[in-house]
N, C-alpha and C positions, 0 to 999 in steps of 0.2 A: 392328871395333867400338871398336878405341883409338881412333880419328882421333874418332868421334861423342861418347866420352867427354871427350876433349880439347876440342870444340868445347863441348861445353856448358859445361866448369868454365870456360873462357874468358868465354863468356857473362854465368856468372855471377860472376866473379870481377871483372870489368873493366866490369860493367851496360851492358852493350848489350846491350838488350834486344830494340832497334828491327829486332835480324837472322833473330829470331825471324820475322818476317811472310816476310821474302825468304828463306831460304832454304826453307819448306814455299813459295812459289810456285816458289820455282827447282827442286824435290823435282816439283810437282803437274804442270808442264809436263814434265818429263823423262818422265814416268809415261805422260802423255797422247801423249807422240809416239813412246815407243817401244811402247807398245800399239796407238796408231791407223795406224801403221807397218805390222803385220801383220795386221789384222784386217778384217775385211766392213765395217766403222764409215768404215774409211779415208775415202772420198770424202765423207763428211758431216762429220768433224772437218777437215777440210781445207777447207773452207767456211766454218770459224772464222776462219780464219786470214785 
């Protein structure tokens, strides 16, 4: 939980704001492939791709 509090006073500290968008897409891909990884969903998210 230190590291996410560090990234954000960074954020805020230094107004890059723009890391805001990529890291919740870097967050929302991670999520989708280690869920679609093990789940019945697999072969239709993988058709994303």
């Amino acid at each position: 939980m230190e590291y996410l509090q560090d990234l954000c006073l960074f954020i805020k500290e230094r107004k890059k704001f723009w890391l805001v968008p990529v890291i919740l897409i870097l967050l929302l891909l991670g999520i989708l492939i280690i869920f679609g990884g093990s789940s019945a969903l697999a072969p239709f998210i993988y058709t994303i791709f």
